[in-house]
C-alpha positions in Angstrom: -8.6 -13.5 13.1 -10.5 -13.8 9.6 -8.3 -13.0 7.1 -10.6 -9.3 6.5 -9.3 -8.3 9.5 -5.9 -9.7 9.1 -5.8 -7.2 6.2 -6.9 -4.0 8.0 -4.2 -5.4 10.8 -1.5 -4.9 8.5 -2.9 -1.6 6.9 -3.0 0.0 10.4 0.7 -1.3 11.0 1.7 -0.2 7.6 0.0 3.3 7.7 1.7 3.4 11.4 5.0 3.2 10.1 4.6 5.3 7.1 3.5 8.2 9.9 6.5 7.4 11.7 8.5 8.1 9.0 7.4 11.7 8.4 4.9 10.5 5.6 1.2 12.4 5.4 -1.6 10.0 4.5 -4.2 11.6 1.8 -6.1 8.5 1.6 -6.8 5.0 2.5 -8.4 2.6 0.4 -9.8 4.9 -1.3 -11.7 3.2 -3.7 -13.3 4.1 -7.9 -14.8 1.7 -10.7 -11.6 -0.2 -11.1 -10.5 -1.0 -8.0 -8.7 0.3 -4.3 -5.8 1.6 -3.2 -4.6 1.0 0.1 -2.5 4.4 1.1 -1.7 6.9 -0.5 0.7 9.3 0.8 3.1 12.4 0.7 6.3 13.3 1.8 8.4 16.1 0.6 6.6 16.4 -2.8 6.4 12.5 -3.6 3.5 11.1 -3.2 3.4 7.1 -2.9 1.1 4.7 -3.7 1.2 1.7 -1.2 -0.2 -1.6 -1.8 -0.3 -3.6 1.6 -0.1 -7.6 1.4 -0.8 -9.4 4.6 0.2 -13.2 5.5 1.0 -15.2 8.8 4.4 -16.4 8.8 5.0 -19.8 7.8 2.5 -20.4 5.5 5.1 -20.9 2.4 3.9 -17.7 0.4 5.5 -14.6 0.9 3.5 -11.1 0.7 5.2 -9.3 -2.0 4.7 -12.6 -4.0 0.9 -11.3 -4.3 1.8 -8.4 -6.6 2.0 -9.7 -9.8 2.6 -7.6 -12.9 -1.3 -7.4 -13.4 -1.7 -6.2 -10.0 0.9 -3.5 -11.0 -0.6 -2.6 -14.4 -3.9 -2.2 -12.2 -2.1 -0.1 -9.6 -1.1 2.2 -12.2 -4.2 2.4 -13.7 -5.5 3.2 -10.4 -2.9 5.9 -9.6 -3.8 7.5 -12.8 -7.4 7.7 -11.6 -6.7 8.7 -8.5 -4.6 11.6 -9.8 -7.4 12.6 -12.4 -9.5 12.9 -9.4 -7.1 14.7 -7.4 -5.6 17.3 -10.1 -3.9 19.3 -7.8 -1.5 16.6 -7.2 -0.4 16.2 -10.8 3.1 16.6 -11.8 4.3 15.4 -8.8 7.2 12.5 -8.0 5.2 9.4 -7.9 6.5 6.2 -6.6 4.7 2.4 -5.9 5.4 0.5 -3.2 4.5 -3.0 -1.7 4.3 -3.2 2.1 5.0 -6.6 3.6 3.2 -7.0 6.7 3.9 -10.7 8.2 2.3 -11.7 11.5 3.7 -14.1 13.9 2.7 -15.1 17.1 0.0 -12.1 17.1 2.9 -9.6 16.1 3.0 -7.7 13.0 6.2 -6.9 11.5 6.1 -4.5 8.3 8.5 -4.4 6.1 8.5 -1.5 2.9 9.9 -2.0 -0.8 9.8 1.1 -2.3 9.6 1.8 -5.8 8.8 -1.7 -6.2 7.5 -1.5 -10.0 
């Protein structure tokens, strides 16, 4: 599995388990001049902004480890983009999280840190 599709794996388990949950997905990876958010959903008023990190098990770096405090400045820059785009979603609860998809043995497990930054 090349690690594109490793990606989308983990976005499909992620946006699975979101559903699950009770959450409606608005978007995914939706895309503008800075860069790509992975999901973006709402539940109850909040809305989320999920970044999804994919890694096989064992290879020494966790996902979460990806998401470094440039990558959460970005995000927010992002969410604020996405928002400007999307105005009738303004002054709503927003919250970021970081979705930690591992695979092992051709499983995916998904684990969710909300409000992460």
């Amino acid at each position: 599995m090349s690690t594109t599709d490793l990606g989308k794996a983990g976005e499909i388990e992620a946006a699975k388990r979101f559903k699950a949950e009770g959450y409606r997905i608005l978007d995914s990876n939706w895309r503008c001049k800075i860069g790509e958010i992975d999901l973006v959903l709402l539940k109850d008023g909040l809305l989320v902004f999920a970044e999804v990190k994919t890694r096989r098990a064992g290879t020494g770096f966790e996902p979460e480890e990806s998401v470094t405090p440039t990558k959460a400045a970005r995000l927010r820059r992002l969410a604020g983009a996405y928002l400007a785009a999307h105005p009738w979603l303004e002054g709503l609860e927003c919250r970021f999280d970081v979705v930690c998809a591992r695979v092992l043995g051709g499983r995916i497990t998904v684990n969710v840190i909300e409000n992460a930054f």
